[in-house]
Structure formats: structure tokens, C-alpha cells
ModelCIF file with pLDDT and N, C-alpha, C, O atoms, coordinates in Angstrom:
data_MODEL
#
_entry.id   MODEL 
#
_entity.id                         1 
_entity.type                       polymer 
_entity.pdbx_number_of_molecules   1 
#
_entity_poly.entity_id                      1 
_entity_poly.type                           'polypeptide(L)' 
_entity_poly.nstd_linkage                   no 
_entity_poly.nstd_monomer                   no 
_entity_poly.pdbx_seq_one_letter_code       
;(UNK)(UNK)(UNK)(UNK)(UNK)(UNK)(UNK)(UNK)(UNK)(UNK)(UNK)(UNK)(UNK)(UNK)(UNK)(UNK)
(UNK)(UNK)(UNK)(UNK)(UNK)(UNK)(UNK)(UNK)(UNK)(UNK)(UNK)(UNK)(UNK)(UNK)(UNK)(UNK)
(UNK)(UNK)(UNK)(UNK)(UNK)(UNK)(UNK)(UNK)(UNK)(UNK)(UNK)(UNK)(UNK)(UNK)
;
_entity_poly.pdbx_seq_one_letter_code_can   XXXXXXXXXXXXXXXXXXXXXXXXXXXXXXXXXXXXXXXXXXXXXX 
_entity_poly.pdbx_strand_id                 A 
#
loop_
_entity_poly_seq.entity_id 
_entity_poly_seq.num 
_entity_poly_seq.mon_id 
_entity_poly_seq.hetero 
1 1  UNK n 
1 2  UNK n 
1 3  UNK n 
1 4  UNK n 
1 5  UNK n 
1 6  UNK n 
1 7  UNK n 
1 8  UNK n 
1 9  UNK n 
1 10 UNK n 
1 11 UNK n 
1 12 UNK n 
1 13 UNK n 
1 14 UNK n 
1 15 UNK n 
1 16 UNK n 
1 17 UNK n 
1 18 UNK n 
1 19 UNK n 
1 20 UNK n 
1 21 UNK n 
1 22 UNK n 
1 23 UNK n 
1 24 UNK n 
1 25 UNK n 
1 26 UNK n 
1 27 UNK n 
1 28 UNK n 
1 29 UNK n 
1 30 UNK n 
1 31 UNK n 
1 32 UNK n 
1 33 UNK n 
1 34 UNK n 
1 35 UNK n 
1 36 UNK n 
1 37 UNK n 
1 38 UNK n 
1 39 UNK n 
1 40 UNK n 
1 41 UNK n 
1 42 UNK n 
1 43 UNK n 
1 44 UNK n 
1 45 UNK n 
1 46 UNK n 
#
_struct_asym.id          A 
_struct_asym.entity_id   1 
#
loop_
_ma_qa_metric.id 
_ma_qa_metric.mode 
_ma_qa_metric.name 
_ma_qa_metric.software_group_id 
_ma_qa_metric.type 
1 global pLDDT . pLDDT 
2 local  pLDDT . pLDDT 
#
_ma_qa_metric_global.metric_id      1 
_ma_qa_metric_global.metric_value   90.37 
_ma_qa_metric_global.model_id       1 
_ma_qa_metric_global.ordinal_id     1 
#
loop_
_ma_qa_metric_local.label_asym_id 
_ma_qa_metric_local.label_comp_id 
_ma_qa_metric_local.label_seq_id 
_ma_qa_metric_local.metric_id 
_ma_qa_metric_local.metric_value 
_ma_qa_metric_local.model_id 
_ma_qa_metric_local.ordinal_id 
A UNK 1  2 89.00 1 1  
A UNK 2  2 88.00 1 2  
A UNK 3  2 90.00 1 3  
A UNK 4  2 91.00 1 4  
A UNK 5  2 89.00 1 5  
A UNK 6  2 89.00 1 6  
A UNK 7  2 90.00 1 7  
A UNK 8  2 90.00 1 8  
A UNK 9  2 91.00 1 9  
A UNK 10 2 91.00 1 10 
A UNK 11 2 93.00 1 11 
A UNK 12 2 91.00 1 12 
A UNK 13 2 92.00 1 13 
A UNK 14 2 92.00 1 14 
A UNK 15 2 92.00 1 15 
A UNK 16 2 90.00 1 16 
A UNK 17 2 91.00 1 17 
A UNK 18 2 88.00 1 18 
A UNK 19 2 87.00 1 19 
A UNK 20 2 89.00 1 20 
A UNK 21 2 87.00 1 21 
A UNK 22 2 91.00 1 22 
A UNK 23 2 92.00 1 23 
A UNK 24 2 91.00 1 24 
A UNK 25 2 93.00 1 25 
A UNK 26 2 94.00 1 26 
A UNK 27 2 93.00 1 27 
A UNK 28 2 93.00 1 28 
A UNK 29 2 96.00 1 29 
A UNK 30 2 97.00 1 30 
A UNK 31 2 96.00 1 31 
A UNK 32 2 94.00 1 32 
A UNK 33 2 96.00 1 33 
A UNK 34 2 95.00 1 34 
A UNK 35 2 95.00 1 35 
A UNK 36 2 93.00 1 36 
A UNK 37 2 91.00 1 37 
A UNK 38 2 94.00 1 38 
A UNK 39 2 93.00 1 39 
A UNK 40 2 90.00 1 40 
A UNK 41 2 90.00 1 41 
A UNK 42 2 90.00 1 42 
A UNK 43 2 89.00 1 43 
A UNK 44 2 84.00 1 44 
A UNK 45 2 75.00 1 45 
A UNK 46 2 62.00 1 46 
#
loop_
_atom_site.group_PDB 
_atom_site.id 
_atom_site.type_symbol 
_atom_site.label_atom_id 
_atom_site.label_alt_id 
_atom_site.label_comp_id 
_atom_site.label_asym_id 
_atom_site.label_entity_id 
_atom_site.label_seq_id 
_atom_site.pdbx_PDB_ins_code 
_atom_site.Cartn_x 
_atom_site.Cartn_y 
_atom_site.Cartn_z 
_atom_site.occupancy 
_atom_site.B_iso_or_equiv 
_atom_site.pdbx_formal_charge 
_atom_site.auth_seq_id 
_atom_site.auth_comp_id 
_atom_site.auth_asym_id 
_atom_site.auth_atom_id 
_atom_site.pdbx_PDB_model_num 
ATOM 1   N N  . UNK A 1 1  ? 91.304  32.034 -51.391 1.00 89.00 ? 1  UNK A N  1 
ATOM 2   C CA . UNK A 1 1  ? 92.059  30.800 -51.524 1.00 89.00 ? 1  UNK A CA 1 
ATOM 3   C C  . UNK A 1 1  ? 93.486  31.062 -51.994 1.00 89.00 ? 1  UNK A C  1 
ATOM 4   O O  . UNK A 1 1  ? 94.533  30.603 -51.537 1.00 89.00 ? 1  UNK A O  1 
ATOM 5   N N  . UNK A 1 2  ? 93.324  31.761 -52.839 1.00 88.00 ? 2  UNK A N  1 
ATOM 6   C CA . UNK A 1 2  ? 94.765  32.681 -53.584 1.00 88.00 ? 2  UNK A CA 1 
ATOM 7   C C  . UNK A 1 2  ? 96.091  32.729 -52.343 1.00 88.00 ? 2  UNK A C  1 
ATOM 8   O O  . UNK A 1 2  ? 97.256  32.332 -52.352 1.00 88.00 ? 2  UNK A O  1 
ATOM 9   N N  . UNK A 1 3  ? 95.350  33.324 -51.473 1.00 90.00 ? 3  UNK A N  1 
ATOM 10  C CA . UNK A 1 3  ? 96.509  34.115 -50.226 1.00 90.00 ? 3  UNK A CA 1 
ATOM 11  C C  . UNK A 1 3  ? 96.540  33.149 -49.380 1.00 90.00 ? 3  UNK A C  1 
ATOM 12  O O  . UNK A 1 3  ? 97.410  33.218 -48.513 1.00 90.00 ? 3  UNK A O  1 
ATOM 13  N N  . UNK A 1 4  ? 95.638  32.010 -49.380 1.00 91.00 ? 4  UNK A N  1 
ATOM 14  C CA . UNK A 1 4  ? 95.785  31.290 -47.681 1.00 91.00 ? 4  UNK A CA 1 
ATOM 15  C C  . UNK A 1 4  ? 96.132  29.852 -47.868 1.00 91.00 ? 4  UNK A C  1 
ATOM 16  O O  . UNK A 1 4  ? 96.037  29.105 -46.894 1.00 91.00 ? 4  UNK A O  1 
ATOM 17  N N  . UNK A 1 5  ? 96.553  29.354 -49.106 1.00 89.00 ? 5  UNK A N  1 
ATOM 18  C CA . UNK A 1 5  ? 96.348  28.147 -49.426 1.00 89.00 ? 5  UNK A CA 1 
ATOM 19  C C  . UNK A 1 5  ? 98.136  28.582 -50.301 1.00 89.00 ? 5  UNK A C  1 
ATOM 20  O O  . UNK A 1 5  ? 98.617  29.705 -50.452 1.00 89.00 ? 5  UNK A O  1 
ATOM 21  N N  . UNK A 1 6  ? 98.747  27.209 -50.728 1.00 89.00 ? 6  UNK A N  1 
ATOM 22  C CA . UNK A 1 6  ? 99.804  26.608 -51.698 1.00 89.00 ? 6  UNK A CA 1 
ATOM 23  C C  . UNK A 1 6  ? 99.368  26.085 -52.756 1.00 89.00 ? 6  UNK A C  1 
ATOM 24  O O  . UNK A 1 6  ? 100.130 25.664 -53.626 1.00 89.00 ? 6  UNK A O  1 
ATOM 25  N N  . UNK A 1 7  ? 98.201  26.036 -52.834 1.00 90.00 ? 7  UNK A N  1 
ATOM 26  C CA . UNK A 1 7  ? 97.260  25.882 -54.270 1.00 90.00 ? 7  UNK A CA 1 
ATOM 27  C C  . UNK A 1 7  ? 97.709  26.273 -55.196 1.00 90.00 ? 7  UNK A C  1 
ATOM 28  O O  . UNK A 1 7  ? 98.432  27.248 -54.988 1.00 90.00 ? 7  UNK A O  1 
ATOM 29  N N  . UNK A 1 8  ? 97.607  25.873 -56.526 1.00 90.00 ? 8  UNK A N  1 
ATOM 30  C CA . UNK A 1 8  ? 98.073  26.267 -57.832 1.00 90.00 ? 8  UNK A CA 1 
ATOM 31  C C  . UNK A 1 8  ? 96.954  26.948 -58.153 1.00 90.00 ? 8  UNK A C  1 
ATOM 32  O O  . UNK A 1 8  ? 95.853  26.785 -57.627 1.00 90.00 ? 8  UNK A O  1 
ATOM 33  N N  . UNK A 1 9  ? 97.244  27.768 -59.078 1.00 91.00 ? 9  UNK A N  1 
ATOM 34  C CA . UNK A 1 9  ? 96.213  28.406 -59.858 1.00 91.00 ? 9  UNK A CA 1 
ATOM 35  C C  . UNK A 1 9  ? 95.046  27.607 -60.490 1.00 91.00 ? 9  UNK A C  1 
ATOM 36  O O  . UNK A 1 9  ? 93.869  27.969 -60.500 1.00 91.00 ? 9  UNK A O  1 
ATOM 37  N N  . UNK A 1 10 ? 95.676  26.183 -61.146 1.00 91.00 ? 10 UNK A N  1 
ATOM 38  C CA . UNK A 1 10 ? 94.991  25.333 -61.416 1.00 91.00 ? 10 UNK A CA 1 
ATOM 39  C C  . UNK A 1 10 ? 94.242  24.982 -60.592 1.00 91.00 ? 10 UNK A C  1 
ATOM 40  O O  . UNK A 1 10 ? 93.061  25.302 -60.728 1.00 91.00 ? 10 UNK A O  1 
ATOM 41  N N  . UNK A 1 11 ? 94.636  24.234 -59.490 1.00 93.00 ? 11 UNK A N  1 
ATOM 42  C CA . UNK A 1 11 ? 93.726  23.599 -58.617 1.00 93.00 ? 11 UNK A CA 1 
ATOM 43  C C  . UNK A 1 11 ? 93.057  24.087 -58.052 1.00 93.00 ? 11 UNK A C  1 
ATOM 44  O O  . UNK A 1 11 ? 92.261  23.419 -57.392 1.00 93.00 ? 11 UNK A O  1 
ATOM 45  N N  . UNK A 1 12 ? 93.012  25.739 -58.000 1.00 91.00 ? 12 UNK A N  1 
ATOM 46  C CA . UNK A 1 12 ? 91.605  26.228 -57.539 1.00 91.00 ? 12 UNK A CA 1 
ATOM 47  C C  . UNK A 1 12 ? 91.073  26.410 -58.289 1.00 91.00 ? 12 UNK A C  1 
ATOM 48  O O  . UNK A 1 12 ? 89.955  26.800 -57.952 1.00 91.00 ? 12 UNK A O  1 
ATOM 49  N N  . UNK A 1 13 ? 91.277  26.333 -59.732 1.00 92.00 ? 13 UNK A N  1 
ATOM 50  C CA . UNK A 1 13 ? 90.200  26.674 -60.528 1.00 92.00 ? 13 UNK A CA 1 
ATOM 51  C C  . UNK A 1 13 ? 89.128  25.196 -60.808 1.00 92.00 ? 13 UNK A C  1 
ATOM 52  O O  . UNK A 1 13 ? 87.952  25.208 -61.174 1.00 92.00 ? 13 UNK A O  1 
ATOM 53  N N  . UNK A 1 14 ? 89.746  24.344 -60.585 1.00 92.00 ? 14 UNK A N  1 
ATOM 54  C CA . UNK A 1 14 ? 89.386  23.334 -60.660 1.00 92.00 ? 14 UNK A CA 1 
ATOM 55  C C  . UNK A 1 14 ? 87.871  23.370 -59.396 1.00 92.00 ? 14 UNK A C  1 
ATOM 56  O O  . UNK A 1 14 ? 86.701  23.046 -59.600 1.00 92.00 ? 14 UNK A O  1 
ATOM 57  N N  . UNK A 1 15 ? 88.536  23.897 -58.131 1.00 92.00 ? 15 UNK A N  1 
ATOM 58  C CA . UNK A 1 15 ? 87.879  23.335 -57.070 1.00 92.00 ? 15 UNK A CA 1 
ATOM 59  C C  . UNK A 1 15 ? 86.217  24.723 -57.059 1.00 92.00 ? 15 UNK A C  1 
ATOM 60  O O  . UNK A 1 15 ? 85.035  24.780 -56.720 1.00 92.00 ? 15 UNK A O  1 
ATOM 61  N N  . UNK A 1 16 ? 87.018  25.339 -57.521 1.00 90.00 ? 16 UNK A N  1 
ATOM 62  C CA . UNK A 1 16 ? 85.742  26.715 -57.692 1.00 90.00 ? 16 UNK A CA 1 
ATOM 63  C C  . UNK A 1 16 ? 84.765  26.318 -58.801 1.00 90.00 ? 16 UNK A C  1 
ATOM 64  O O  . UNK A 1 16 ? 83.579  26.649 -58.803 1.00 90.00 ? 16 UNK A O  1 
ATOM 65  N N  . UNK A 1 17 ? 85.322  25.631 -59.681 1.00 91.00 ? 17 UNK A N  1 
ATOM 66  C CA . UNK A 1 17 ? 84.001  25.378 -60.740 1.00 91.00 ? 17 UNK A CA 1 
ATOM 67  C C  . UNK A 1 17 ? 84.129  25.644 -61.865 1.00 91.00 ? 17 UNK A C  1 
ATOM 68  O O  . UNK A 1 17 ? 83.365  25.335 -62.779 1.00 91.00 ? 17 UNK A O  1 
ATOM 69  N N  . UNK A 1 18 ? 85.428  26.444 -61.946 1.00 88.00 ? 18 UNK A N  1 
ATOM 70  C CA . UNK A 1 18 ? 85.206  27.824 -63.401 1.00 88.00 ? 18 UNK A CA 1 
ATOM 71  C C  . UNK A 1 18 ? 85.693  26.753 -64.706 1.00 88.00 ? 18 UNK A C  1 
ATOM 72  O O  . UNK A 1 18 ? 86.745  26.155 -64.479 1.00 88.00 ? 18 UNK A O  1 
ATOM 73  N N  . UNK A 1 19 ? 85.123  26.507 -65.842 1.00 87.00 ? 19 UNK A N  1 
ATOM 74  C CA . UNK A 1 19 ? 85.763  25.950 -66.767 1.00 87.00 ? 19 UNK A CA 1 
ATOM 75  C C  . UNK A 1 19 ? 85.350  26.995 -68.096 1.00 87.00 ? 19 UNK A C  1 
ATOM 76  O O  . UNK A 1 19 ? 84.257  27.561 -68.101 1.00 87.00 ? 19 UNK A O  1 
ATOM 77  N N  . UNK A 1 20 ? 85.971  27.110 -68.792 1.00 89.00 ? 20 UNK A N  1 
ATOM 78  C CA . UNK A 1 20 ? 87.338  26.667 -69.196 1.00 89.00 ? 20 UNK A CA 1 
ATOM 79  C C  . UNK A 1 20 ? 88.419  27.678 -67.719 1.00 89.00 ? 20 UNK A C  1 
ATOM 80  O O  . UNK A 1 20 ? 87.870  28.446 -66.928 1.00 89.00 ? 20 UNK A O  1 
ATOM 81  N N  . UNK A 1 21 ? 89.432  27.476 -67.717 1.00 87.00 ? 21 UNK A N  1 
ATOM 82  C CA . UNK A 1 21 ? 90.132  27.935 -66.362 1.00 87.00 ? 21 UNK A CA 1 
ATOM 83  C C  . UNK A 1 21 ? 90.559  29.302 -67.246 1.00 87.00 ? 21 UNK A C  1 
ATOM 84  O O  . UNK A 1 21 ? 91.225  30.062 -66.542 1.00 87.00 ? 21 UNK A O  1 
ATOM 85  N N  . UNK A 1 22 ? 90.366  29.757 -68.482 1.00 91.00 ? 22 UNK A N  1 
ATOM 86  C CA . UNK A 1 22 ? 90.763  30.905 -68.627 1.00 91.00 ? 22 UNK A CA 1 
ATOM 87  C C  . UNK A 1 22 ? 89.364  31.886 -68.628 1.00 91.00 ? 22 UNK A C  1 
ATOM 88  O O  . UNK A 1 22 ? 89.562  33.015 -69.078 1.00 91.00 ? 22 UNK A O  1 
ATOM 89  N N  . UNK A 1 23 ? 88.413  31.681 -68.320 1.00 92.00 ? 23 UNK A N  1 
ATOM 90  C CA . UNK A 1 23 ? 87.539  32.269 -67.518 1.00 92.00 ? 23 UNK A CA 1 
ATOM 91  C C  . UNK A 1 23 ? 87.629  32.648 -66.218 1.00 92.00 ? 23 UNK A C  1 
ATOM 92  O O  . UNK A 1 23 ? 87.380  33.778 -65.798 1.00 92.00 ? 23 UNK A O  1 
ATOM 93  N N  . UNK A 1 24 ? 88.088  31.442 -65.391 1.00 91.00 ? 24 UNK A N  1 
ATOM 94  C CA . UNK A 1 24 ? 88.678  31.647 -63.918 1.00 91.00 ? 24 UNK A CA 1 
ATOM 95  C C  . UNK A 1 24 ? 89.344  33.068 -63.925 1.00 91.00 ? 24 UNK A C  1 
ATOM 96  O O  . UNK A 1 24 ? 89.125  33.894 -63.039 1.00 91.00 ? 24 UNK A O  1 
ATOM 97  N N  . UNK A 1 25 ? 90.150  33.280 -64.963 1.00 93.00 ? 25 UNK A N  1 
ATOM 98  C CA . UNK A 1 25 ? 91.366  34.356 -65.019 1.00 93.00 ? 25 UNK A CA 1 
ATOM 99  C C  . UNK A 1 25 ? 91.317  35.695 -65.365 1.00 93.00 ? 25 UNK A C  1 
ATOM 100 O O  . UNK A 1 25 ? 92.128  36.551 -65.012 1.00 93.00 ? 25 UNK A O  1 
ATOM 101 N N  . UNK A 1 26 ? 89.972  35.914 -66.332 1.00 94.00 ? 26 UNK A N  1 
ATOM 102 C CA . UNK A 1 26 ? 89.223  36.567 -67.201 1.00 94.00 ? 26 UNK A CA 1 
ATOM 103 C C  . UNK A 1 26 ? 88.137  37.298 -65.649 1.00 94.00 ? 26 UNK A C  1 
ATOM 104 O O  . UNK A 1 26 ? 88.029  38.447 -65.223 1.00 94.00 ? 26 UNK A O  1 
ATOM 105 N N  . UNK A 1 27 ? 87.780  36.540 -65.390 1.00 93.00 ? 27 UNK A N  1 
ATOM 106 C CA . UNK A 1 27 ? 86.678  37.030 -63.816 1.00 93.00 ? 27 UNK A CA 1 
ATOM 107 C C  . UNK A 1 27 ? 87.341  37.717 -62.904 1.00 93.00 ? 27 UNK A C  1 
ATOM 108 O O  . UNK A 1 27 ? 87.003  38.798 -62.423 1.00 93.00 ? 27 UNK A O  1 
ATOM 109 N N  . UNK A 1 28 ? 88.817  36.740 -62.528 1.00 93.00 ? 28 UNK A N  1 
ATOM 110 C CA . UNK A 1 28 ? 89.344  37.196 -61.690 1.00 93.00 ? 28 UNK A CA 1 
ATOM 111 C C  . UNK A 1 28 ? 90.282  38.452 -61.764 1.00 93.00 ? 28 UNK A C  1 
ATOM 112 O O  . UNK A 1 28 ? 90.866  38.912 -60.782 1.00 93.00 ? 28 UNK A O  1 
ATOM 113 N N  . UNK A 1 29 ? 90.352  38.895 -62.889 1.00 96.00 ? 29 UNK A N  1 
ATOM 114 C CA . UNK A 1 29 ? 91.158  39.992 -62.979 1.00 96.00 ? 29 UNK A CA 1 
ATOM 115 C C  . UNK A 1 29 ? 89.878  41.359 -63.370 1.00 96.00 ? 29 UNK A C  1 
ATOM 116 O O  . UNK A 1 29 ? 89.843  42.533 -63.001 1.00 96.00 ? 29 UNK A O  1 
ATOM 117 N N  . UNK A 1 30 ? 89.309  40.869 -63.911 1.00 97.00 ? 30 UNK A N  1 
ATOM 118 C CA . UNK A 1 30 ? 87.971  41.917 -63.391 1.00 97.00 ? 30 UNK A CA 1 
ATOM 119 C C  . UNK A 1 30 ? 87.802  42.372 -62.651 1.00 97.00 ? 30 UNK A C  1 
ATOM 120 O O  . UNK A 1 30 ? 87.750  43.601 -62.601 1.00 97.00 ? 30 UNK A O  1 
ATOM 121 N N  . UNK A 1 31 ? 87.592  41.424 -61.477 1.00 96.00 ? 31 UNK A N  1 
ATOM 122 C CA . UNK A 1 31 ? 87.098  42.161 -60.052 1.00 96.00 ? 31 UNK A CA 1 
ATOM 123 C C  . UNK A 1 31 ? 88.810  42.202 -59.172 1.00 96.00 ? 31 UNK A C  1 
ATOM 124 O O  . UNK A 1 31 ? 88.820  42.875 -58.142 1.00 96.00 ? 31 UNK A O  1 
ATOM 125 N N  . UNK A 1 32 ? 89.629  41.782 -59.419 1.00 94.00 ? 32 UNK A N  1 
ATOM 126 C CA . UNK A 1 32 ? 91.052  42.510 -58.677 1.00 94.00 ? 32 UNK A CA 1 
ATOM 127 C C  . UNK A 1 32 ? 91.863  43.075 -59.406 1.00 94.00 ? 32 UNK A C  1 
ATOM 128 O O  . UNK A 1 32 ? 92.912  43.272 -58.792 1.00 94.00 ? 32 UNK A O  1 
ATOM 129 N N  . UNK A 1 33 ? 91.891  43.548 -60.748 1.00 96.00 ? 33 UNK A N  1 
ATOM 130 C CA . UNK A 1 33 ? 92.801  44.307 -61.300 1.00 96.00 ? 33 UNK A CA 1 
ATOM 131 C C  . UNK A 1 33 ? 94.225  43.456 -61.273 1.00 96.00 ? 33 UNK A C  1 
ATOM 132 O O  . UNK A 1 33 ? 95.037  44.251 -61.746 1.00 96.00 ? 33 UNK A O  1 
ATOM 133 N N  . UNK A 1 34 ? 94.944  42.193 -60.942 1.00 95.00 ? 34 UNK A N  1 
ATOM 134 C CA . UNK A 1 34 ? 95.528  41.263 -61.653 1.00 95.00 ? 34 UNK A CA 1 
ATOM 135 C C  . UNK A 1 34 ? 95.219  40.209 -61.901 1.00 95.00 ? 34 UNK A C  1 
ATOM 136 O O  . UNK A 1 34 ? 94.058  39.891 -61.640 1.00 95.00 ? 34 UNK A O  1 
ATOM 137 N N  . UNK A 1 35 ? 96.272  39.060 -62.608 1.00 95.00 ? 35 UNK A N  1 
ATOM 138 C CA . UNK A 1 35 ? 95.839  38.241 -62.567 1.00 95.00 ? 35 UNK A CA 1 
ATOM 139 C C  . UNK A 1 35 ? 95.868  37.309 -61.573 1.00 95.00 ? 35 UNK A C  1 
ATOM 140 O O  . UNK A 1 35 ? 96.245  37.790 -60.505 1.00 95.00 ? 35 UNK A O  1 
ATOM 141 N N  . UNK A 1 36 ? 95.511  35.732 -61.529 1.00 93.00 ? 36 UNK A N  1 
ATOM 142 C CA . UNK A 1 36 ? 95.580  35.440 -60.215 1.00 93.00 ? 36 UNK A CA 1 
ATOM 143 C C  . UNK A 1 36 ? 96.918  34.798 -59.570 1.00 93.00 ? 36 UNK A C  1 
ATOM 144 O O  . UNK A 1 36 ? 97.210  34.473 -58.419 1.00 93.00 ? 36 UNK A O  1 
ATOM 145 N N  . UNK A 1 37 ? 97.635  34.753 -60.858 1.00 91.00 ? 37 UNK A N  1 
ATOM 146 C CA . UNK A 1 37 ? 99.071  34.557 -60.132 1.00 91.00 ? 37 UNK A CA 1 
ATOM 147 C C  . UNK A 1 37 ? 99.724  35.190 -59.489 1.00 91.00 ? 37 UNK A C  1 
ATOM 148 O O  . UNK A 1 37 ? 100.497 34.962 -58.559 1.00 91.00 ? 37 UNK A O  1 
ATOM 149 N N  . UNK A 1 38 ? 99.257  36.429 -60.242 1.00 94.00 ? 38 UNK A N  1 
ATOM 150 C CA . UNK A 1 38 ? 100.384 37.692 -59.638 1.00 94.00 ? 38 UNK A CA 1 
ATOM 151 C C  . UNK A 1 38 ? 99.604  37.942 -58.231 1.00 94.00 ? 38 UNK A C  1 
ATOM 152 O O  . UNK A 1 38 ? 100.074 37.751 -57.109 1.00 94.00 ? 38 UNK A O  1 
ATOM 153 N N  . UNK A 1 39 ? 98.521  38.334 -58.501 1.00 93.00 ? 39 UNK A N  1 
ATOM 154 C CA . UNK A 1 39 ? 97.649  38.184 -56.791 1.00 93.00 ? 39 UNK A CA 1 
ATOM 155 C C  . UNK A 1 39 ? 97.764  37.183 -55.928 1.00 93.00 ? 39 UNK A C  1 
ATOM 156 O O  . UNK A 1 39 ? 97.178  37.391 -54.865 1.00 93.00 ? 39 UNK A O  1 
ATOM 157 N N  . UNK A 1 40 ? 98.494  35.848 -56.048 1.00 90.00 ? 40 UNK A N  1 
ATOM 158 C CA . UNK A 1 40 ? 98.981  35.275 -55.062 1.00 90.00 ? 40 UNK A CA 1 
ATOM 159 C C  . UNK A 1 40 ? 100.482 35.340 -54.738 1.00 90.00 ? 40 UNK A C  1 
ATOM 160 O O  . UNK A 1 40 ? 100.953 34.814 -53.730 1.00 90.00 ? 40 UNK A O  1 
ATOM 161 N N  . UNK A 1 41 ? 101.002 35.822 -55.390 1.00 90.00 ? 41 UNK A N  1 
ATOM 162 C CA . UNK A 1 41 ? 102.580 36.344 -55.290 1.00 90.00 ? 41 UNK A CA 1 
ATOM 163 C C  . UNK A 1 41 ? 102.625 37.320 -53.974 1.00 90.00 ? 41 UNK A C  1 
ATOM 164 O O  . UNK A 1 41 ? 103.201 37.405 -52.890 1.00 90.00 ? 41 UNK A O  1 
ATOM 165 N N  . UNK A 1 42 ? 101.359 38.204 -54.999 1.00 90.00 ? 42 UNK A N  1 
ATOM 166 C CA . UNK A 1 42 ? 101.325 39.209 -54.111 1.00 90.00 ? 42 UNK A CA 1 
ATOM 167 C C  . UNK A 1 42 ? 100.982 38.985 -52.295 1.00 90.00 ? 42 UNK A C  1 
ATOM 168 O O  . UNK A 1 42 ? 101.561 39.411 -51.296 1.00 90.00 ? 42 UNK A O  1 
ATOM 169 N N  . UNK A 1 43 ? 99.769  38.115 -52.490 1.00 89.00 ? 43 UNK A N  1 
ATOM 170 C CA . UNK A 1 43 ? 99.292  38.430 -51.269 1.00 89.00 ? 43 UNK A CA 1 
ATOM 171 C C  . UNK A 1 43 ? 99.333  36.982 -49.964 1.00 89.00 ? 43 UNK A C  1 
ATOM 172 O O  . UNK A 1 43 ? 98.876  36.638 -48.874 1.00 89.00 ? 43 UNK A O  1 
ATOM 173 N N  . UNK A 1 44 ? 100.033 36.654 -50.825 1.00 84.00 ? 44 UNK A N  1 
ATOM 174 C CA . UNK A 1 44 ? 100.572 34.648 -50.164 1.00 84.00 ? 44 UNK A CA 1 
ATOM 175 C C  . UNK A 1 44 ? 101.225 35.236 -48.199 1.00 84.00 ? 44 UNK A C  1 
ATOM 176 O O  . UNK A 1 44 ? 102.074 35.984 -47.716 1.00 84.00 ? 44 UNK A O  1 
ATOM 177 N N  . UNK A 1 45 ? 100.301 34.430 -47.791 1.00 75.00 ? 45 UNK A N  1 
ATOM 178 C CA . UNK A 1 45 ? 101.173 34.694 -46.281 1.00 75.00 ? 45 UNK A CA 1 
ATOM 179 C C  . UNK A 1 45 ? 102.387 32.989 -46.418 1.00 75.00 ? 45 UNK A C  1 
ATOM 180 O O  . UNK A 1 45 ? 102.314 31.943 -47.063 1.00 75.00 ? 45 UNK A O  1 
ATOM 181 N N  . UNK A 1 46 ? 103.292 33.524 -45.495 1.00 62.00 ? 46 UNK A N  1 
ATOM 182 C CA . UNK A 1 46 ? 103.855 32.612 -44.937 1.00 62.00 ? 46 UNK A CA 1 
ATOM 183 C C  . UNK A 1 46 ? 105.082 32.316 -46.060 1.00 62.00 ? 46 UNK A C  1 
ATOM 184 O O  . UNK A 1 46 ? 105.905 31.424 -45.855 1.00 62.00 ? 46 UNK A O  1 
#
């Protein structure tokens, strides 16, 4: 969702389920080695 969407960080965390959203962030940098901002910086098409 990160790379294919204009989604905020928020609003996918919202739409995935994760609460508190710094869990969202905590998971997600687990399994990709950043966080998920920087991983959509990174990997954002368009």
C-alpha cells in the first residue's frame, strides 16, 4: 500500500487494523528494515 497508493501513513494504518499506529511502525520496520515513511519515499511510483 506504502508504494502504490498517496495514502498517509496514517490512513493505512487505520485501514490495516494496527492500533495503537505505533505498532503499525514497530512491525513494519521489523520486517523492512525502515520505517514506513521512509519506505514510501523510498519506493512511491509516480
Amino acid at each position: 500500500m506504502l508504494a502504490n497508493t498517496d495514502k498517509t501513513v496514517a490512513e493505512i494504518t487505520n485501514l490495516t487494523g494496527f492500533c495503537p499506529p505505533c505498532y503499525f511502525e514497530k512491525c513494519f520496520f521489523n520486517e523492512y528494515g525502515d520505517k514506513p515513511s521512509e519506505y514510501a519515499m523510498k519506493n512511491r511510483k509516480g
